[in-house]
C-alpha positions in Angstrom: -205.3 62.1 -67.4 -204.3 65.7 -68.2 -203.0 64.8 -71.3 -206.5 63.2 -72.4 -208.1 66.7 -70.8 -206.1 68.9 -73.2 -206.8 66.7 -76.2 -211.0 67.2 -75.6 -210.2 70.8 -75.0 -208.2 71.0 -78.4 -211.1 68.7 -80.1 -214.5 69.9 -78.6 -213.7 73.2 -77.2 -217.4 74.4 -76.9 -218.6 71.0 -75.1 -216.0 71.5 -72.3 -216.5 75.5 -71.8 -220.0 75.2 -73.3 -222.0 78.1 -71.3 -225.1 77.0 -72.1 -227.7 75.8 -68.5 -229.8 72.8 -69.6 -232.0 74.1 -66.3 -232.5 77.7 -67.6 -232.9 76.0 -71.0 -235.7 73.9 -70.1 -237.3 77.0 -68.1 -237.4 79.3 -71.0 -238.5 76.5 -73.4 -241.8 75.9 -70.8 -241.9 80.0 -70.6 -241.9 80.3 -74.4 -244.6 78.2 -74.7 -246.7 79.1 -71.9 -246.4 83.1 -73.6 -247.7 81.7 -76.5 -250.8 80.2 -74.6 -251.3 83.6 -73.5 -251.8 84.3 -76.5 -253.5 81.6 -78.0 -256.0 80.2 -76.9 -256.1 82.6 -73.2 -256.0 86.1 -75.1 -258.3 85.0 -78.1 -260.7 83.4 -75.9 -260.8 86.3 -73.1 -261.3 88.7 -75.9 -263.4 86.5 -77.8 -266.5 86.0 -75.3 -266.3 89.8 -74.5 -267.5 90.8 -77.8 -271.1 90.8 -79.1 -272.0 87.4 -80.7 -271.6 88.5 -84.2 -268.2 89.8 -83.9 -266.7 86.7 -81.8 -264.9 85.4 -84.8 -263.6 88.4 -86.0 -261.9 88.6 -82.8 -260.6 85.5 -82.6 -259.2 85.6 -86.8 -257.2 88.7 -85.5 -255.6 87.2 -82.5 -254.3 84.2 -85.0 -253.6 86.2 -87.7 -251.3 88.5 -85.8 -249.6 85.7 -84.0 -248.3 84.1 -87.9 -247.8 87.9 -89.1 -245.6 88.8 -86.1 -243.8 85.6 -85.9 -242.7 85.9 -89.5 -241.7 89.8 -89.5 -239.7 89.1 -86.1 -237.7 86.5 -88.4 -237.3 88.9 -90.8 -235.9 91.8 -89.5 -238.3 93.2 -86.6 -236.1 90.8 -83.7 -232.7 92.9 -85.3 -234.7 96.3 -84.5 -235.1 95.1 -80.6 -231.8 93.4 -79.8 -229.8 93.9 -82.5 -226.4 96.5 -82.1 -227.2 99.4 -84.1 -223.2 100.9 -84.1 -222.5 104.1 -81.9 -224.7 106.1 -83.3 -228.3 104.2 -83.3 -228.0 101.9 -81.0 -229.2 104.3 -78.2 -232.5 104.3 -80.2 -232.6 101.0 -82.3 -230.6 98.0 -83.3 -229.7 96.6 -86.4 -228.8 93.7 -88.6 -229.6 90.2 -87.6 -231.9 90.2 -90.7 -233.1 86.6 -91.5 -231.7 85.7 -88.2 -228.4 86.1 -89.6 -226.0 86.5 -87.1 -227.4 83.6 -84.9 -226.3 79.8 -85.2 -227.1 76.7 -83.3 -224.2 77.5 -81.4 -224.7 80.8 -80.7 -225.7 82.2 -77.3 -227.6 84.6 -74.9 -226.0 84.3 -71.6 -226.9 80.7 -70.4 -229.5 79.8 -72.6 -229.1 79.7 -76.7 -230.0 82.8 -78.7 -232.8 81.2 -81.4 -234.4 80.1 -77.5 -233.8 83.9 -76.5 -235.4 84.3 -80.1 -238.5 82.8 -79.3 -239.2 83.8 -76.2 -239.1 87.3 -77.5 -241.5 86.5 -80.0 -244.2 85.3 -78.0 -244.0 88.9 -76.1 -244.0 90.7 -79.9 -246.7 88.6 -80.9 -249.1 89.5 -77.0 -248.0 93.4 -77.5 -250.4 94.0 -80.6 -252.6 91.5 -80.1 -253.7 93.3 -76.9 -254.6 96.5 -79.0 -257.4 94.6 -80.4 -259.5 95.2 -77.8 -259.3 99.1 -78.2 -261.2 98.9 -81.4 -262.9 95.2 -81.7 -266.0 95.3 -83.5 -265.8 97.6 -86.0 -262.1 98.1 -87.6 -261.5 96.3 -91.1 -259.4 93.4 -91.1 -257.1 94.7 -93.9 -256.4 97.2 -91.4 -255.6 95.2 -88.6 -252.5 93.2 -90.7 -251.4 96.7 -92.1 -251.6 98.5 -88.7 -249.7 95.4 -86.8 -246.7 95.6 -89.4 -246.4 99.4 -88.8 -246.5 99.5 -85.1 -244.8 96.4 -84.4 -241.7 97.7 -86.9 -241.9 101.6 -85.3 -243.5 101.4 -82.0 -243.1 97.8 -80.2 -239.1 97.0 -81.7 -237.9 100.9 -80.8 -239.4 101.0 -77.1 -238.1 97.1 -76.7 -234.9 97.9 -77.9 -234.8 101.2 -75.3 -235.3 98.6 -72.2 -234.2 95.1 -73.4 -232.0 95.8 -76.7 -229.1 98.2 -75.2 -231.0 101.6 -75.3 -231.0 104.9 -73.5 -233.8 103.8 -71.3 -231.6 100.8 -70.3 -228.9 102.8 -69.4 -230.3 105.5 -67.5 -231.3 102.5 -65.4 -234.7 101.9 -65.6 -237.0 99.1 -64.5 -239.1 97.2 -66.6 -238.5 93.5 -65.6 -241.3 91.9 -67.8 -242.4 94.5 -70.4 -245.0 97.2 -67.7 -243.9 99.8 -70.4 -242.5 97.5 -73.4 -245.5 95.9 -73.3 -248.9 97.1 -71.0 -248.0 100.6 -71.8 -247.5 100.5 -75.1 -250.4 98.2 -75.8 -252.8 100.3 -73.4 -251.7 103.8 -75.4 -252.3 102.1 -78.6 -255.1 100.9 -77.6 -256.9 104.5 -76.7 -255.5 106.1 -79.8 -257.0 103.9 -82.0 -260.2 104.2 -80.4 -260.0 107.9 -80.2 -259.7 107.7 -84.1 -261.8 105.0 -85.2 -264.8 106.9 -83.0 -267.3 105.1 -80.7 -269.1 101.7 -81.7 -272.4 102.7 -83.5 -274.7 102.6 -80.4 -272.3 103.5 -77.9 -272.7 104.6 -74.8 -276.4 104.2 -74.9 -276.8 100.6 -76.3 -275.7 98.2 -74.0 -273.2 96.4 -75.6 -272.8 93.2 -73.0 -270.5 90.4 -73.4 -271.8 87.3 -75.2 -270.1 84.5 -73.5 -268.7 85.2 -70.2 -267.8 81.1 -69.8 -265.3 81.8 -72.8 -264.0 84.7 -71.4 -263.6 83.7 -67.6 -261.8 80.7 -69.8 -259.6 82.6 -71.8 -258.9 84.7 -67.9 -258.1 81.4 -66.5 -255.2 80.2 -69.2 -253.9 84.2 -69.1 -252.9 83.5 -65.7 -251.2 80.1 -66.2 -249.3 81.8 -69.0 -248.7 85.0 -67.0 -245.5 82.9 -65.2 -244.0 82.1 -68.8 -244.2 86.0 -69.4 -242.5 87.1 -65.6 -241.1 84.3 -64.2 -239.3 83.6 -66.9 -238.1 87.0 -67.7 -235.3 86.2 -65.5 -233.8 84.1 -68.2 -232.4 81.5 -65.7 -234.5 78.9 -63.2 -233.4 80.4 -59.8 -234.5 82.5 -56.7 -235.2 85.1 -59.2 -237.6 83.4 -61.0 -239.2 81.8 -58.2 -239.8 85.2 -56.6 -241.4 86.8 -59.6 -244.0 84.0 -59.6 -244.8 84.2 -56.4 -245.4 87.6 -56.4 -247.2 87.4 -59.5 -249.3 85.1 -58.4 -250.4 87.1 -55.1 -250.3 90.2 -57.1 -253.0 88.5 -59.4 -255.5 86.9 -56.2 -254.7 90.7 -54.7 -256.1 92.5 -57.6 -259.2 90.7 -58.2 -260.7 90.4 -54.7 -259.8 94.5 -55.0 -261.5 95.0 -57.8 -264.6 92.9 -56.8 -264.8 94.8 -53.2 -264.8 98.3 -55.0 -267.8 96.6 -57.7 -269.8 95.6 -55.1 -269.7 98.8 -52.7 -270.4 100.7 -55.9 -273.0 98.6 -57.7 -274.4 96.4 -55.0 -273.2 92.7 -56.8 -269.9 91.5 -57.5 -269.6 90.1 -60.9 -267.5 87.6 -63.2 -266.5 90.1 -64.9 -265.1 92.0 -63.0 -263.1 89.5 -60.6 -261.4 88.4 -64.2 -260.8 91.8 -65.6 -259.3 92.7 -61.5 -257.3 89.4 -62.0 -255.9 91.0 -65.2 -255.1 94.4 -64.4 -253.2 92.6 -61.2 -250.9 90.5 -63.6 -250.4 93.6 -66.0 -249.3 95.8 -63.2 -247.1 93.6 -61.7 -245.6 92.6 -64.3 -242.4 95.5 -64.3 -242.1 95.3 -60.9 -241.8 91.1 -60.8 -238.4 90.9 -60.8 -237.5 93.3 -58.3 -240.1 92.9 -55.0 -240.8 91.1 -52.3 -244.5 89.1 -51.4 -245.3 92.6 -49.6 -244.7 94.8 -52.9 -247.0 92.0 -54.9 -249.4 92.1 -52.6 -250.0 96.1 -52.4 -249.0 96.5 -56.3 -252.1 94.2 -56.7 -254.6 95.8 -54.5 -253.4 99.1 -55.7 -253.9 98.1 -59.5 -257.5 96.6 -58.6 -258.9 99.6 -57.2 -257.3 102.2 -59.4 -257.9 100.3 -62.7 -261.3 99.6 -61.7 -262.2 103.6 -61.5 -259.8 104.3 -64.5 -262.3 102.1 -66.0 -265.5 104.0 -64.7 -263.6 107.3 -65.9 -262.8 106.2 -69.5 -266.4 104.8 -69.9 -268.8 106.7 -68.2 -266.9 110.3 -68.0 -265.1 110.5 -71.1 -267.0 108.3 -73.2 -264.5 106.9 -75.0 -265.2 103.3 -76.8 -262.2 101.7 -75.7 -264.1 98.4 -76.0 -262.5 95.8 -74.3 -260.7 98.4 -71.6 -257.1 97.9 -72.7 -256.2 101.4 -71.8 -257.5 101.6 -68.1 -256.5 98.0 -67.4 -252.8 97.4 -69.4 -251.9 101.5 -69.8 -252.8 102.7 -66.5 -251.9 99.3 -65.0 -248.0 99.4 -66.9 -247.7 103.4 -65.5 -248.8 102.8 -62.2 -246.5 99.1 -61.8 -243.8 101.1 -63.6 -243.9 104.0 -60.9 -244.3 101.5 -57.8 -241.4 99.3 -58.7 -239.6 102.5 -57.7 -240.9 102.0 -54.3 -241.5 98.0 -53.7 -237.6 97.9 -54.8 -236.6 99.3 -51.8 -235.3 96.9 -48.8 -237.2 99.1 -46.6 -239.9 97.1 -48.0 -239.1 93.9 -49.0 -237.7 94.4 -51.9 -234.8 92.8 -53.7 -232.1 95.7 -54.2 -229.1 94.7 -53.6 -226.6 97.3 -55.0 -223.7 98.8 -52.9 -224.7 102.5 -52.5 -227.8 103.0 -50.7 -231.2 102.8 -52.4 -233.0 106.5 -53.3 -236.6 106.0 -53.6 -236.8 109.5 -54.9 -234.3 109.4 -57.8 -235.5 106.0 -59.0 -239.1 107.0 -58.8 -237.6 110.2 -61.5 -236.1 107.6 -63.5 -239.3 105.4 -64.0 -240.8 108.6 -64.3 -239.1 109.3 -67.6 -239.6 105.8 -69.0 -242.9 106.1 -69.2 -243.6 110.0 -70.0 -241.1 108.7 -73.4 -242.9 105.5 -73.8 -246.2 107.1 -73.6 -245.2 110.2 -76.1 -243.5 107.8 -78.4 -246.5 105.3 -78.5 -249.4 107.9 -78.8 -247.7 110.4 -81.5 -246.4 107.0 -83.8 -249.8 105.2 -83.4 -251.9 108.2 -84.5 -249.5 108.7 -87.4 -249.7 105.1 -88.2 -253.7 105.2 -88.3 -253.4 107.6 -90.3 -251.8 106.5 -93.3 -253.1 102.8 -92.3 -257.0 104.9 -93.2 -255.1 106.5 -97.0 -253.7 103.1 -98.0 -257.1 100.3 -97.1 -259.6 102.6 -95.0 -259.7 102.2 -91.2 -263.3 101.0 -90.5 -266.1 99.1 -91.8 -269.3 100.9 -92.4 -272.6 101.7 -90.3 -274.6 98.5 -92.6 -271.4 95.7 -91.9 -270.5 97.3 -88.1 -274.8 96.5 -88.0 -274.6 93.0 -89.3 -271.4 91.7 -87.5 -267.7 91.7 -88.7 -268.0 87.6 -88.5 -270.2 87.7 -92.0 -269.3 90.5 -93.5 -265.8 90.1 -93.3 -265.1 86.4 -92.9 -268.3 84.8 -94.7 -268.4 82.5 -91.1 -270.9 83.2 -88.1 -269.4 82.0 -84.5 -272.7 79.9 -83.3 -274.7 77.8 -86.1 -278.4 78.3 -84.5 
């Protein structure tokens, strides 16, 4: 008997020490796909129905089209940016190599699942990240600049601040928290998103011409498959099917429910009606502000994370709107940016066992120095993301022009820049 073990050691070396978990495989495979559906059709569509009618396809052309244009530079090189080793001197701030996917083979691995699996399931969060920053200028940027503007940020805003978590950078080793992308992804997507509506300037009308959604059944939709997919993007940030991930979908789930009903109590007290939208957009800024802290509460941290994001996100909202008057259309900085900061900041808290959280380190938990830590994260993640996505506007508007004009933003980006119209009436 031992002599027939040595001889299938000798012969198929990987297939007796094979690390690979067909469990955590079969987890991140479901995960991968459910980010995608996030993405497409639960982004498009929530986006989609927001909009005015004559924009609806415009909105929906950029979610695809940034999904395939993503996908293909992450092959390329973008994935090598994020998680590749960039040597002792870059790989604080960036990673290298692994261009064309290079250094990875079907036998290759990333801890207990394989690494083209790890691949993927990155991808689908590259491909959310921009996509999100749609809604800070739907209706009124020029599709030409969409493509030109994803490249650019995706290559020097989304694979740097990745690689500082995830990849094996400074942010990583200073020890901050950011189990599902609160900064990589809300943050960075919400910042974005502000910029570019800060430079692009207000919708022609706005804020005096109500500018209502066209199709709230589309969007509560779209809201509906967001939250499905939303345990692909935490749950399965854990990389493995235990406790771990089983934890973070619970509390994503409660932190989801939590938000909404907050958000609806603070619309009704202030308006007098609770509406659809609003219990959806609540049910979103929930999921986004949980989202860092997933991995590292209890049910108790979900559930005040998520009333806490439905009540401040809901007057971040108000503020951006009605005080500042910025045209942030679709809200992506009050909901994912102030969302990411303020689930980056309470993961500091919720992380403590004092209140249910899932620390479990040997010297005992400071609330305070963590809270400086997460602290940091964002203030860089926020600098980074603002100053690089103004510069990137910028030369996006010398090389194809940022916006359409008054005459095309008047007719609807659907005809003007697609030759389609969304309804055939």
């Amino acid at each position: 008997m031992s002599r027939i073990l040595i001889l299938l050691i000798s012969l198929f070396p990987s297939l007796v020490f094979a690390e690979v978990d067909s469990g955590d495989t079969a987890w991140i495979l479901t995960s991968t796909a459910l980010v995608l559906f996030m993405t497409l059709p639960g982004l498009a569509l929530f986006y989609s129905g927001l909009v005015r009618a004559k924009n609806v396809l415009s909105v929906l052309m950029q979610c695809f089209a940034i999904a395939c244009l993503v996908s293909i530079l992450w092959l390329v090189f973008v994935y090598g940016l994020a998680f590749g080793n960039g040597g002792e001197t870059l790989n604080k701030i960036v990673g290298l190599g692994n261009i064309m996917l290079s250094d990875v083979g079907l036998d290759t691995e990333n801890g207990t699942i394989p690494e083209i699996l790890f691949f993927m399931f990155q991808m689908t969060f590259a491909i959310i990240t921009p996509a999100l920053v749609v809604g800070g200028f739907a209706e009124r940027m020029k599709f030409s600049s969409v493509l030109w503007f994803t490249a650019l940020w995706l290559t020097l805003v989304y694979a740097p601040v990745c690689h500082w978590v995830w990849g094996g950078g400074w942010l990583g080793d200073i020890g901050f928290l950011d189990f599902a992308g609160g900064s990589v992804v809300h943050i960075n997507a919400g910042v974005a998103a502000i910029v570019a509506a800060i430079v692009l300037g207000n919708r022609r009308g706005f804020p005096g011409t109500p500018m209502t959604p066209h199709n709230m059944a589309i969007t509560v939709a779209g809201a509906s498959m967001l939250w499905v997919g939303w345990f692909g993007f935490n749950a399965g940030s854990a990389v493995s099917a235990g406790s771990n991930a089983g934890m973070a979908m619970a509390v994503t789930h409660i932190s989801a429910a939590a938000g909404s009903l907050a958000w609806m109590v603070c619309e009704w007290y202030k308006s007098g009606k609770p509406t659809v939208l609003g219990i959806v957009t609540g049910m979103v800024a929930g999921l986004g502000t949980i989202t860092p802290a997933s991995g590292f509460v209890g049910p108790v941290g979900g559930l005040v994370i998520g009333i806490s994001a439905g009540v401040v996100c809901y007057f971040a909202t108000q503020y951006i709107k009605r005080v500042l008057k910025i045209d942030d259309s679709l809200d992506v900085f009050p909901v994912h940016g102030v969302g990411g900061i303020l689930g980056c900041l309470l993961t500091a808290v919720f992380y403590s066992n004092s209140f249910g959280g899932l620390y479990e380190g040997e010297e005992v938990y400071s609330i305070t120095s963590q809270l400086g830590t997460q602290a940091v994260g964002v203030i860089a993640t926020v600098v980074w993301c603002a100053v690089a996505t103004f510069f990137i506007l910028k030369l996006v508007d010398i090389i194809v022009g940022l916006r359409v004009d008054e005459d095309e933003e008047t007719e609807g980006l659907d005809i003007v820049l697609h030759n389609e119209r969304g309804y055939d009436i």
